[in-house]
C-alpha positions as a printed Julia matrix, in Angstrom:
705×3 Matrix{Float64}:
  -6.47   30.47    0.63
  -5.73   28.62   -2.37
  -2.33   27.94   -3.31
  -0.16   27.74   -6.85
   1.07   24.75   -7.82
   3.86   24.72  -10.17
   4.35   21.07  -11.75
   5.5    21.57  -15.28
   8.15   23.94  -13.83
   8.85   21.84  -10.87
   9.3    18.56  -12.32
  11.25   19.75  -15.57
  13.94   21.12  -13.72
  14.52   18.78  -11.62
  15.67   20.5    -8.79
  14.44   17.46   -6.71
  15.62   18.82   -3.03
  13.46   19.43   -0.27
  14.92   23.19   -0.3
  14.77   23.85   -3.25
  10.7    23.08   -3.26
   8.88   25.87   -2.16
   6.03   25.17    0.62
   3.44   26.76   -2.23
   4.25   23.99   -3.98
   3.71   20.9    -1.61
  -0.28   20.02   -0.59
  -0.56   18.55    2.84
  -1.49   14.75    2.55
  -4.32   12.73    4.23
  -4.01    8.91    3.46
  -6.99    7.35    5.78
  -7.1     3.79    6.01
  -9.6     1.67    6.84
  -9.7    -2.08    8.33
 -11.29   -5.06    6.47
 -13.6    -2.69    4.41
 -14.65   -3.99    1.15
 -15.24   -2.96   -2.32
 -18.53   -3.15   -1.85
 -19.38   -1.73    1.14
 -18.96    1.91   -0.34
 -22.77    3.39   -1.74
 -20.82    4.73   -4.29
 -18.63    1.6    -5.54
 -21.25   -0.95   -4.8
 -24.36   -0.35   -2.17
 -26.11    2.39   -4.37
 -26.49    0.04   -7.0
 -27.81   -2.97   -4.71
 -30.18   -0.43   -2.98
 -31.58    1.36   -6.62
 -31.98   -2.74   -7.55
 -34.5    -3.25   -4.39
 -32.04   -4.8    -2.14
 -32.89   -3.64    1.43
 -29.97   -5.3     2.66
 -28.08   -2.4     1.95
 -26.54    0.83    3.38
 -25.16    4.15    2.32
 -22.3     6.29    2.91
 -23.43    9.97    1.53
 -20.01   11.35    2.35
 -18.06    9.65    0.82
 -20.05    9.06   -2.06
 -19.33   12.82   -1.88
 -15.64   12.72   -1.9
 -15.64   10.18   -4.5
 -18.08   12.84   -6.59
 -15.64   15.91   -6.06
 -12.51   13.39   -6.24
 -11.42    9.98   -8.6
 -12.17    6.7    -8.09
  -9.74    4.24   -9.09
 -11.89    1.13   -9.49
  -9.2    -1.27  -10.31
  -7.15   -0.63   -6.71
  -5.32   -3.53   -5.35
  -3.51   -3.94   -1.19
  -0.69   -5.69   -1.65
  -1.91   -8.81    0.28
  -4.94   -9.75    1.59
  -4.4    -9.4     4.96
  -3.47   -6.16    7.05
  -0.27   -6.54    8.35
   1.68   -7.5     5.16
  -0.63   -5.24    3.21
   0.44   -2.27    5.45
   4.05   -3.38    5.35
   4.18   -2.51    1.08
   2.14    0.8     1.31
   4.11    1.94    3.95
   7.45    0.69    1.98
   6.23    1.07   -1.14
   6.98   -1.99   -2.36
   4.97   -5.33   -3.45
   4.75   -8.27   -1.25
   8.07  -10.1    -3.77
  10.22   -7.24   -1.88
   8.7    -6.21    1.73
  10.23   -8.01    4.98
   6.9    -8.6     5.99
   4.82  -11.28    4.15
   1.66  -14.22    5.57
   0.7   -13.22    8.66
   3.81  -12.28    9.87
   1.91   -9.88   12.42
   4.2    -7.36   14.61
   6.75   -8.09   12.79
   9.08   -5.01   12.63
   8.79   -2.68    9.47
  12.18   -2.8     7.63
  14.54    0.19    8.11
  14.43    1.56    4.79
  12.37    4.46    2.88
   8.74    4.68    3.9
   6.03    6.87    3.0
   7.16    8.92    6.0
  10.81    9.39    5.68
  10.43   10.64    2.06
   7.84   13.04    3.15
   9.98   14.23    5.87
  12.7    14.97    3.95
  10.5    16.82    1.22
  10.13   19.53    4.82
   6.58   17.43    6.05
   5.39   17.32    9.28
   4.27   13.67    9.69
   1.86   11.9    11.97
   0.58    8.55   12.05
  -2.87    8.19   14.17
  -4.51    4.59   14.46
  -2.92    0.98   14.03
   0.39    0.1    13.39
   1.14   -3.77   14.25
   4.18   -3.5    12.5
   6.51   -2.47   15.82
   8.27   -5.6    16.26
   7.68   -6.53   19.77
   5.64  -10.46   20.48
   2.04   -9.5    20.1
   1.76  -12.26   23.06
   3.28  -10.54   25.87
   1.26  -10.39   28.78
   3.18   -6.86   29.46
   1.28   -5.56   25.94
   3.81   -3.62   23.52
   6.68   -1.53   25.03
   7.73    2.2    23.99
  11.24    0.75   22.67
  10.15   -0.88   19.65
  12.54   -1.37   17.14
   9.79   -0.35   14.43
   7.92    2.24   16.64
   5.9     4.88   14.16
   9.02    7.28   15.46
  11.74    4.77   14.09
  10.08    4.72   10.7
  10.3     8.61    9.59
   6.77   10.23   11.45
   7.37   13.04   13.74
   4.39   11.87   16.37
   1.88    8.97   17.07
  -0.8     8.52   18.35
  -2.47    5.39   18.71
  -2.18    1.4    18.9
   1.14   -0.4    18.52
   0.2    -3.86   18.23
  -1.85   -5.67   15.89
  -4.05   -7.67   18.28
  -5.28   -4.64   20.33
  -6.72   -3.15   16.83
  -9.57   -6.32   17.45
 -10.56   -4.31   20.25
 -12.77   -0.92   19.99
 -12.85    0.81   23.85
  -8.81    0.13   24.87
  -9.61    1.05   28.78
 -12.65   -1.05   29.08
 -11.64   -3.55   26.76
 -14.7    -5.57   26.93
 -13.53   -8.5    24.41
 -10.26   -8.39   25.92
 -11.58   -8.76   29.39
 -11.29  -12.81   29.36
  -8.23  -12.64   27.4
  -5.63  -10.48   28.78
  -4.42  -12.55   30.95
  -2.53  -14.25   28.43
  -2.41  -11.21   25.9
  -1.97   -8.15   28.15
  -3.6    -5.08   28.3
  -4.89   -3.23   25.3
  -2.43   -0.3    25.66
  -2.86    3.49   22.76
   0.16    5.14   23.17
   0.96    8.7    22.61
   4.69    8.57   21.39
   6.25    6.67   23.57
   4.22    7.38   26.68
   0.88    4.93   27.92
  -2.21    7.45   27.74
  -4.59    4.04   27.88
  -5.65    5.05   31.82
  -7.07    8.32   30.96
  -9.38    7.3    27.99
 -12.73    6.17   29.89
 -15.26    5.22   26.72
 -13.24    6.24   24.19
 -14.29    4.48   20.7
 -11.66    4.22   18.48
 -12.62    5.95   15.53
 -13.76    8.53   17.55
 -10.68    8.78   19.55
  -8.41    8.56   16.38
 -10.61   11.02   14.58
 -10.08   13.72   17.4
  -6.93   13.64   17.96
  -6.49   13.66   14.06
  -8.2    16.93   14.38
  -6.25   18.19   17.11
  -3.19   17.31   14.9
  -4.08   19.39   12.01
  -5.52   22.19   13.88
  -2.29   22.59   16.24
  -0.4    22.03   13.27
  -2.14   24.66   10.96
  -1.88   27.4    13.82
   2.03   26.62   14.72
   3.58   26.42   11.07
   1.11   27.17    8.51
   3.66   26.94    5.68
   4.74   23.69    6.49
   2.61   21.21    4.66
   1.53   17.87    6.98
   1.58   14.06    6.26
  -1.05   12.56    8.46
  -1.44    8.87    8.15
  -4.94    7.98    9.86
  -5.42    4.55   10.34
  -8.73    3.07   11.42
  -9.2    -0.24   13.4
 -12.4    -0.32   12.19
 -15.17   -1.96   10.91
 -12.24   -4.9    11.55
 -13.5    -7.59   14.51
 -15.52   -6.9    17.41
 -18.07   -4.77   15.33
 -18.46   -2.57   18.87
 -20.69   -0.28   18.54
 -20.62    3.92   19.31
 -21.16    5.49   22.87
 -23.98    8.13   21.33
 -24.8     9.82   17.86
 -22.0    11.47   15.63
 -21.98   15.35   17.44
 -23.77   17.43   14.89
 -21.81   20.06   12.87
 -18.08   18.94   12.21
 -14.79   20.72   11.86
 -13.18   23.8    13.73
 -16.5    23.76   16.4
 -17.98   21.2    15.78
 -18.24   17.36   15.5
 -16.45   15.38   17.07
 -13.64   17.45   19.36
 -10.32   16.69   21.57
 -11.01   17.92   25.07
  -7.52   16.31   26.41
  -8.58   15.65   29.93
  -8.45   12.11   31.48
 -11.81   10.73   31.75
 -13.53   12.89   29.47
 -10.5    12.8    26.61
 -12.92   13.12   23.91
 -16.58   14.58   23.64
 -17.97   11.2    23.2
 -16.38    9.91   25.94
 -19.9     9.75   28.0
 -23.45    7.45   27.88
 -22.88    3.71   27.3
 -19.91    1.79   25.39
 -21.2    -0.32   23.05
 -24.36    0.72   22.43
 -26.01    3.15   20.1
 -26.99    2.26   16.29
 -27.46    4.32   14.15
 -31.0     5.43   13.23
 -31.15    4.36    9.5
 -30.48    0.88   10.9
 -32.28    0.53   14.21
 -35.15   -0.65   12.84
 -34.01   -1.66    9.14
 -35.35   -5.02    7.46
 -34.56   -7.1     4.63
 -36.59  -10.29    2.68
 -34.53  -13.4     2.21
 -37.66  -15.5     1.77
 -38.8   -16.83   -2.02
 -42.25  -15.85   -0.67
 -43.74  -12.3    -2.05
 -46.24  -12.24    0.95
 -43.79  -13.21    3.69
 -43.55  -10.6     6.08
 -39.69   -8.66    5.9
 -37.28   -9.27    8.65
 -35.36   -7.3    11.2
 -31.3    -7.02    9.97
 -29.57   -9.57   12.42
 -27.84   -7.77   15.2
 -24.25   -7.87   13.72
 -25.27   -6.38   10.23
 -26.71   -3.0    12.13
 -23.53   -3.14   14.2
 -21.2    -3.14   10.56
 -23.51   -0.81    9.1
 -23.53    1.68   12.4
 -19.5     0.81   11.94
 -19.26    2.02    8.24
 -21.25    4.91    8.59
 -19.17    6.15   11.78
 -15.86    6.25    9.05
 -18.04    8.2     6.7
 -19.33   10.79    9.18
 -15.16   11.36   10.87
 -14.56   11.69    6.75
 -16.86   14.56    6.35
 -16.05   16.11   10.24
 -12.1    16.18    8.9
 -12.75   17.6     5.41
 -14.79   20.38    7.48
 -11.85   21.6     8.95
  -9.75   21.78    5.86
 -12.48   23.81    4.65
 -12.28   25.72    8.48
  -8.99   26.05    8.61
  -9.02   27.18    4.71
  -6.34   24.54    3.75
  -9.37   22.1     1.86
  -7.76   23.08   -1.51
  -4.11   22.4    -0.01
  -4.81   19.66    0.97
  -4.99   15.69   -1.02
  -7.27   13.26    0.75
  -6.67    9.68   -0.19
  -9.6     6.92    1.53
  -8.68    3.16    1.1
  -8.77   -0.21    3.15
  -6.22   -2.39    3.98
  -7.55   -5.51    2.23
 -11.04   -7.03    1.42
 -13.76   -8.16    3.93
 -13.7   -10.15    6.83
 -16.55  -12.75    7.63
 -15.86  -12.76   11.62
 -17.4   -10.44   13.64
 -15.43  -11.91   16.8
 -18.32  -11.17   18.84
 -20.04  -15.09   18.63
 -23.19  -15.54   16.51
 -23.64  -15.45   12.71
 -21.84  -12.92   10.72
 -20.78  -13.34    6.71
 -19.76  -10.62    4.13
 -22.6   -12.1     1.95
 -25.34   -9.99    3.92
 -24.11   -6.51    2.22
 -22.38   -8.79   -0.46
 -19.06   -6.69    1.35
 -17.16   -8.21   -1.57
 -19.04   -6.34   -4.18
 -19.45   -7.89   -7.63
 -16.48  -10.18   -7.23
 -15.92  -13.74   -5.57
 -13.25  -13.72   -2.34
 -12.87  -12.43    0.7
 -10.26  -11.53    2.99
  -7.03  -13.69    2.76
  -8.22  -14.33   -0.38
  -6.27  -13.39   -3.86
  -9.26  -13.57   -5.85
 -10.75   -9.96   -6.76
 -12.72   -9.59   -3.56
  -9.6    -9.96   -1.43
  -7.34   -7.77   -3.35
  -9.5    -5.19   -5.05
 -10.23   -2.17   -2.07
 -12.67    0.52   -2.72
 -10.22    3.54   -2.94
 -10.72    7.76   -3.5
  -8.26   10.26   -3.77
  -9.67   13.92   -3.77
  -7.87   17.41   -4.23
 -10.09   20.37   -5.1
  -8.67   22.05   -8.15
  -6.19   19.37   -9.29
  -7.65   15.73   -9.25
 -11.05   16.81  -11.75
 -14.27   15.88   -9.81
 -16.11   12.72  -10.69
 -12.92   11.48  -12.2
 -12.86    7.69  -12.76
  -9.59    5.68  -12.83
  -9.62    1.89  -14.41
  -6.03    1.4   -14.98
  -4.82   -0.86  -12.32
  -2.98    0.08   -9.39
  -1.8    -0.71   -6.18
  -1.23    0.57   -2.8
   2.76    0.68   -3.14
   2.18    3.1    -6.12
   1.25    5.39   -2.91
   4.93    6.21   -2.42
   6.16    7.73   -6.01
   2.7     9.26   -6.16
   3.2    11.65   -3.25
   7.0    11.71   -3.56
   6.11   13.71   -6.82
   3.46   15.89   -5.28
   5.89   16.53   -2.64
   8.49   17.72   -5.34
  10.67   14.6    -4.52
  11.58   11.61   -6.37
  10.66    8.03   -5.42
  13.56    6.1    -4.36
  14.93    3.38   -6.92
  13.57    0.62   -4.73
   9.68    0.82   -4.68
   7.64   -1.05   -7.43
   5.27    1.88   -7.97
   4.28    4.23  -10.04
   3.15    7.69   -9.56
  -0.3     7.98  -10.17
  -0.29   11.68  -10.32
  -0.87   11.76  -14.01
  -4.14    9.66  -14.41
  -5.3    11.61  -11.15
  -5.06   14.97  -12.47
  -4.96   13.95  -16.54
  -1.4    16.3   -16.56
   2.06   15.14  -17.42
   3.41   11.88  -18.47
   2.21    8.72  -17.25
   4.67    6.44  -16.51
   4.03    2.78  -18.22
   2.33    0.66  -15.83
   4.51   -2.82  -15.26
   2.83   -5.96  -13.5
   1.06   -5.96  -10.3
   2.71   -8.49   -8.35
   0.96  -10.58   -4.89
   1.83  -13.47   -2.94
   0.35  -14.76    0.48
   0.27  -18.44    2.37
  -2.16  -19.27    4.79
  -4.54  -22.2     5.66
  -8.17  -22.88    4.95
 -10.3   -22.31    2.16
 -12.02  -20.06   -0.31
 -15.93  -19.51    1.51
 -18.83  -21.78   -0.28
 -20.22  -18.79   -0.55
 -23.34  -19.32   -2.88
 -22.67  -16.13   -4.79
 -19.19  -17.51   -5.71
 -18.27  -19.56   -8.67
 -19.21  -23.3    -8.15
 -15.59  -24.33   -8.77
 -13.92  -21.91   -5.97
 -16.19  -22.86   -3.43
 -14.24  -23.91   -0.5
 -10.72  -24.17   -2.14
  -8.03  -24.51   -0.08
  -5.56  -21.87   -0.31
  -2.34  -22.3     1.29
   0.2   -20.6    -1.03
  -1.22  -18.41   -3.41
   0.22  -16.27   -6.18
  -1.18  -13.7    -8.59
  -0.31  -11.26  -11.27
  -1.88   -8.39  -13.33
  -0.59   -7.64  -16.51
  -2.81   -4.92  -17.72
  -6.37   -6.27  -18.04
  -4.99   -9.66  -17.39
  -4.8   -11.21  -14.14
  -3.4   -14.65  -13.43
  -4.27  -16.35  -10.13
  -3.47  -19.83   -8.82
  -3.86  -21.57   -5.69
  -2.64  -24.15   -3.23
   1.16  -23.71   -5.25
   3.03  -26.66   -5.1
   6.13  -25.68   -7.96
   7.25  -22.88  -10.23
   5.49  -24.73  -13.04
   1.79  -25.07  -11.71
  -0.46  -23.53  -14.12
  -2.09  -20.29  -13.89
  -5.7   -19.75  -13.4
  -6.47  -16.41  -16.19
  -9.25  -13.77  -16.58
  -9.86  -11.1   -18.31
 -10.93   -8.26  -15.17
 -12.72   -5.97  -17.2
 -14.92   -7.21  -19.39
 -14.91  -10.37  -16.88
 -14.82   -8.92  -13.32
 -16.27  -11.98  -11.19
 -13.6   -13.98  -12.92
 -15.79  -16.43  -14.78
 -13.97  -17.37  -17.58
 -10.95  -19.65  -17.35
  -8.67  -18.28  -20.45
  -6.48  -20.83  -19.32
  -8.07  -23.3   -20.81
  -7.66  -21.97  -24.37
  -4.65  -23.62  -25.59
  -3.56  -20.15  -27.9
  -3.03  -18.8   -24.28
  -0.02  -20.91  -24.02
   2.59  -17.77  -24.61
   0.6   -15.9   -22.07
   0.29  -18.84  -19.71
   4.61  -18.74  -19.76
   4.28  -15.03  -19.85
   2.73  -15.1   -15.99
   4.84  -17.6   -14.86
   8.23  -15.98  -15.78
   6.87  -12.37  -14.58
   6.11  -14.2   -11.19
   9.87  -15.29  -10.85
  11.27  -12.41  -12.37
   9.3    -9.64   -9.71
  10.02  -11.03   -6.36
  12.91  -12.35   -4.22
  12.64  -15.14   -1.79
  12.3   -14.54    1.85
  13.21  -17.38    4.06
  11.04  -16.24    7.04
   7.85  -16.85    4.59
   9.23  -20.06    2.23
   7.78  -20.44   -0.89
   7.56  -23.72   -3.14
   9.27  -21.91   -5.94
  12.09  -20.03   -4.11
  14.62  -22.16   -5.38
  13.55  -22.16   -9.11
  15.66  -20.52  -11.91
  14.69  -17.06  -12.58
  14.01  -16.84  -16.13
  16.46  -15.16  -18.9
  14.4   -13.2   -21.99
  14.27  -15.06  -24.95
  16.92  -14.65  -27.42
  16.48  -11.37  -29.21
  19.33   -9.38  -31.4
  21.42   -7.05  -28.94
  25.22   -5.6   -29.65
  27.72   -5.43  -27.28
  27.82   -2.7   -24.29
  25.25   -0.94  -21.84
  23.49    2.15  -22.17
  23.65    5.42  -19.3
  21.96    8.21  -18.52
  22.91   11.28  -17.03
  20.64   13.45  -14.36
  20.7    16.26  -13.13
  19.91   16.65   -9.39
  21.62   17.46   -6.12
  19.24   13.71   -4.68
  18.68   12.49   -1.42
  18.72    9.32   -2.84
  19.62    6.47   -4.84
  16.32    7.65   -7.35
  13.66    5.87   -9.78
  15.42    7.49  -13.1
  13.42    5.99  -15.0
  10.45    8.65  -13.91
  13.02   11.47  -15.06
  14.46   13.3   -17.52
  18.28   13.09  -18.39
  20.46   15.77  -19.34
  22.86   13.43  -21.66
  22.86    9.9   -22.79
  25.46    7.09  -24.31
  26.96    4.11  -24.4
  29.95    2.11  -23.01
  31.21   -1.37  -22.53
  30.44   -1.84  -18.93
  28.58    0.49  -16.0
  31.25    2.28  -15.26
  30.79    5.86  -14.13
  33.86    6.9   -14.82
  33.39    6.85  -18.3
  30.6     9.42  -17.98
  32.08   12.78  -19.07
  33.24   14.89  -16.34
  30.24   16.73  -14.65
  27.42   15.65  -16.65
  25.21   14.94  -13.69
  24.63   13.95   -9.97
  22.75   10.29  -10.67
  23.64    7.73  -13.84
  21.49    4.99  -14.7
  22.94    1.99  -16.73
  20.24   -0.19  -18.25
  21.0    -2.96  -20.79
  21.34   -7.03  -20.34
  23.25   -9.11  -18.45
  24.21  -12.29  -20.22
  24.29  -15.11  -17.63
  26.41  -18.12  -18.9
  24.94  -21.06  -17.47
  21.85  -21.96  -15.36
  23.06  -21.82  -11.69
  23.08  -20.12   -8.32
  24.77  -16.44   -8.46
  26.36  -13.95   -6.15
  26.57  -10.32   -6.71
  28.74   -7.96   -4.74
  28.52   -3.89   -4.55
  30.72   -1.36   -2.93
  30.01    2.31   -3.28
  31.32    5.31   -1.4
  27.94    6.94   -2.49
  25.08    4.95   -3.04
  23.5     2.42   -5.98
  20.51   -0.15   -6.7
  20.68   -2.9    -8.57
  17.3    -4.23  -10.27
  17.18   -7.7   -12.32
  13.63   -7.69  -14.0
  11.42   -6.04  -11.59
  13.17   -7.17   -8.59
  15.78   -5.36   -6.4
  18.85   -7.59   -6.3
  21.21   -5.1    -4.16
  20.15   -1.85   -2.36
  22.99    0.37   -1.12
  20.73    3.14   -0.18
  19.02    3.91    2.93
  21.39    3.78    5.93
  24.23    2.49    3.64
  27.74    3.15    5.42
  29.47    4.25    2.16
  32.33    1.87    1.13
  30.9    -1.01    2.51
  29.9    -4.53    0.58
  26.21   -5.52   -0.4
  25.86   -8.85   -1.85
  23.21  -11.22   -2.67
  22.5   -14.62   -3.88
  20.19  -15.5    -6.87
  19.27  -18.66   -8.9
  19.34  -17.75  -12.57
  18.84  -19.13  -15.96
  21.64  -19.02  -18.53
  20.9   -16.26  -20.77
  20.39  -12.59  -20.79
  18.15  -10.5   -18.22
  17.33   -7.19  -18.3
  18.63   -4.88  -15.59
  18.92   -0.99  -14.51
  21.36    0.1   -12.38
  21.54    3.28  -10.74
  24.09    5.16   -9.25
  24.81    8.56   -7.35
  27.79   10.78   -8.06
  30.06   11.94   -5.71
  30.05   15.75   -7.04
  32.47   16.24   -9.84
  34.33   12.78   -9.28
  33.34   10.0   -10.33
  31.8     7.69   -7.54
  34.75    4.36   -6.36
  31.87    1.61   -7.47
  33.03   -2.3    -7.72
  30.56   -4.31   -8.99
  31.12   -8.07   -8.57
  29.55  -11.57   -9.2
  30.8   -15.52   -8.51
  28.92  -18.28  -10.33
  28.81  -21.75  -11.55
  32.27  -22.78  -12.17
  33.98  -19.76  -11.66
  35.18  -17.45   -8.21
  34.13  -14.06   -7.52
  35.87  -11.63   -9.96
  34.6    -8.18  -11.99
  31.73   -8.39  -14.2
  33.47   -8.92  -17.14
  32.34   -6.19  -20.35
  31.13   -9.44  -22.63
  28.56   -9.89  -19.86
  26.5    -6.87  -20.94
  24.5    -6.16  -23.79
  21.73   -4.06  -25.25
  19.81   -3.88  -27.48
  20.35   -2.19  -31.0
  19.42    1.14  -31.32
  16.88    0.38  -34.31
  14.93   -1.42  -31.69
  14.39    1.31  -29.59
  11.14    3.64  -30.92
């Protein structure tokens, strides 16, 4: 049964409290992520085109080239980094990699306590699972013991209600956890391969259990429990594959025919024969398209084709198992008649890997994985930050919708906050993409995409790659998007190195060097301010340019005082304002929320300048007995929100230019009174002490449109 949704009255009166949204209103959500799948290993983004050009080196994936057909594609999709554990970190944050705790390869490192994807859904009156890897727990992923169930960052720490599934990062390499067959020489000094359900060991009763199988059936079992307990609660279910990442293990037997409610694949819950897979051979069947596929790779017309190398039918078999446990779960929306209720989003964690971890020859050059770009993964050129990505909602998001604006897997958070009736808290870096999904309501202006990532070795020689990225050494790397604009440079040794710049769209391989053209030099200082101005350092991943001066806005004409806004709310949050509507506006000298006029709202934000007198290191100091964000730029300089303990001091230190920089600060209210905020700063020559009011400015109001 199809249900109303309300937006236009939802969002405009901003009633933005999980009560107050009714369950008619809320779709359940679906966000199914895959590991080290690349742009172009889709039929629809990339392999239908190779085939239809003669390629036989290719493969399809019919059902999802479905869902894209009845859904959107947003071809200019970006992870945050191009690896899976920081990657993972932002989405599930919903921040960029300048803000999340985990950055590099910083693997099992434990997911900060703040807002995630799950705790906002869970207070919008979700149910929410998370099925598949984590590796963000924050246990050693070298204990011999494998993970423990008292995690700091367990799934159940983070906001979801149950998991299911595999807590560190390293047992993700592995595709049969109880047989562990590339794990058998190794777990001596890794420990077992252990899939947890909660906080309880389940590894000893899952004999031949593939992973995507096994993830895909209990995800099942999830929604069909969940849909015959409380129907009129919607569900967050965050699937996360392991797959087609590392060993490339292969299926015990053919997808089971049918799919959904009866059929398909199917939870049996009994150890030993857990799912109804769990029988024939691990790591053996292929799947027929491929068994006996062939390609030609020789010059010669008359030379006989080839057999595809073992490996390539094993990524292939791999690919096509995802697309079959897509079509199996959208059968039981359409089962359980929640298919309309219900938004499916289908993305990867970053772009493709060229190690199959099973020995032999393997590259993401056979299926050209990284579609029509250069990079792979750990790479920040397209091909390790673009990821094929599909969101589909019948009757909302209009079928064979096509989305080029750029975007980025922390947009994930404001984008189902607002489906969920909620909004995003003032921290993320995203956007909701609910507008250019559905083509209704306002899009929000889209500010720079922001990435950063260190590691050794160097850019493949790839001979589809650009002669002059061909093994390039990497080490720390930097990029940013400003509309169609990215800038990208490598190997970072200072602040000032110069970006690499292309122009995606009309020059997607990244070809041109606009660089190079010296009336690019405004731009060229455009990227590197925006990179300075969107992140903050992180001392557990050091960067070369952590201790330069974050840059102040050129001198422009501004009058004295700040500008606020009043909303309207009961929230259950410090909240992104800026995605609202406010009830009143004005100015003052200073933020001070006092001055607002007696019950004009629940949240103020105070936006304007703040003029910094010399070039110098900076502390700022907040105390709140209710709870406020402080953004510089488009970086979060304080956050007294999630967890605060009301009346106690946030500060932090950051190196800043003399001049004035652009800031919002937002603020709860603390019902009718006015909330007991002290907001503080020390400097260069002088001690801590108020903000004074000649510190703030704003722009006149014949500037604004």
């Amino acid at each position: 049964m199809k249900k109303t949704f309300r937006f236009a009255t939802l969002f405009a009166t901003l009633a933005l409290v999980a009560p107050a949204v009714g369950a008619a209103d809320r779709p359940n959500i679906i966000l199914i992520l895959t590991d080290d799948l690349g742009w172009g290993d889709l039929g629809v983004y990339f392999q239908n085109a190779r085939r239809a050009s003669g390629n036989t080196a290719s493969f399809t994936t019919p059902h999802l080239d479905r869902l894209a057909r009845e859904g959107a594609q947003l071809t200019h999709h970006y992870c945050a980094a191009p690896v899976c554990a920081p990657s993972r970190a932002s989405l599930l944050l919903g921040v960029s990699q300048g803000h999340a705790n985990v950055r590099d390869n910083q693997f099992d490192k434990a997911l900060e306590n703040n807002h995630t994807l799950a705790t906002v859904l869970r207070r919008a009156g979700y149910a929410t699972a998370a099925i598949g890897k984590w590796g963000l727990h924050g246990q050693s992923n070298t204990s011999t013991d494998g993970a423990q169930p008292d995690a700091p960052a367990h799934p159940l720490n983070r906001g979801f209600d149950s998991f299911y599934g595999l807590l560190r990062h390293i047992d993700g390499h592995e595709h049969y956890p109880k047989e562990a067959p590339y794990f058998a020489e190794k777990a001596k000094a890794r420990g077992p391969v252990s899939v947890w359900d909660g906080r309880s060991n389940v590894t000893a009763g899952l004999d031949k259990c593939y992973t995507t199988d096994l993830f895909t059936a209990r995800a099942k079992n999830f929604i069909t429990a969940h849909t015959a307990s409380t129907p009129q609660q919607p569900f967050f279910l965050y699937l996360a594959f392991d797959t087609p990442h590392a060993v490339l293990e292969l299926p015990t037997q053919a997808y089971p025919a049918g799919g959904g409610l009866k059929g398909g694949l199917q939870w049996l819950g009994a150890p030993g024969r857990m799912i109804n897979t769990a029988s024939g051979t691990i790591d053996s069947w292929i799947h027929p398209d491929f068994a006996a596929a062939t390609y030609d790779d020789s010059p010669d017309s008359a030379a006989p084709p080839k057999p595809w190398p073992d490996a390539y039918r094993r990524q292939a078999t791999s690919v096509r198992r995802i697309d079959d446990a897509v079509a199996d779960l959208r059968q039981l929306l359409v089962d359980l008649h929640v298919d309309e209720d219900t938004l499916i989003v289908f993305t990867s964690d970053n772009g493709p890997e060229r190690e199959s971890m099973l020995g032999g020859q393997f590259s993401p050059e056979f299926f050209a994985s990284f579609g029509p770009f250069d990079g792979i993964k750990r790479d920040l050129w397209e091909g390790g930050l673009r990821v094929p990505t599909i969101a589909c909602w019948p009757g909302h998001i209009p079928a064979g919708r096509v989305v080029a604006q750029p975007s980025a897997q922390w947009d994930w958070l404001p984008t189902f906050a607002e489906v969920a009736g909620l909004p995003a808290p003032a921290r993320t870096d995203g956007v909701s993409l609910l507008p250019a999904l559905t083509g209704q309501g306002r899009a929000r202006e889209r500010g720079p995409l922001y990435f950063e990532y260190n590691v050794g070795g160097r850019t493949p020689s790839y001979p589809a790659f650009e002669p002059g990225r061909r093994d390039r050494p990497r080490n720390q790397m930097q990029a940013v998007r400003l509309v169609d604009l990215i800038g990208v440079r490598y190997d970072v040794k200072s602040a000032d190195d110069k970006f690499e710049i292309y122009d995606v769209v009309a020059d997607p391989k990244e070809t041109k060097n606009l660089a190079r053209d010296p009336a690019n030099g405004a731009l060229q200082r455009k990227l590197q301010e925006t990179a300075l101005q969107s992140r903050r350092p992180d001392s557990a991943a050091p960067r070369p340019y952590d201790a330069a001066l974050v840059p102040a806005l050129a001198t422009t004409a501004t009058v004295a005082g700040v500008e606020w806004r009043a909303y309207t709310g009961p929230f259950p949050w410090v909240p992104d304002f800026a995605a609202l509507t406010p009830v009143a506006t004005g100015t003052m000298s200073r933020p001070d929320p006092a001055g607002v006029p007696p019950n004009a709202a629940a949240g103020l934000l105070f936006t304007g300048r703040l003029v910094v007198p010399a070039d110098g290191e900076y502390t700022f100091y907040l105390t709140t007995d209710t709870g406020a964000v402080l953004r510089l730029h488009e970086a979060t300089l304080l956050d007294a929100d999630f967890c605060y303990a009301h009346g106690t001091e946030k500060s932090a230190t950051i190196r800043l230019q003399a001049g004035p920089h652009p800031f919002r600060f937002s603020s709860l209210q603390a019902g009718v009174h006015a909330p007991a905020l002290q907001l503080e700063w020390s400097g260069p020559g002088f001690a801590r002490q108020p903000i004074p009011a000649r510190a703030f400015v704003r722009a006149p109001a014949a500037a604004h449109p």
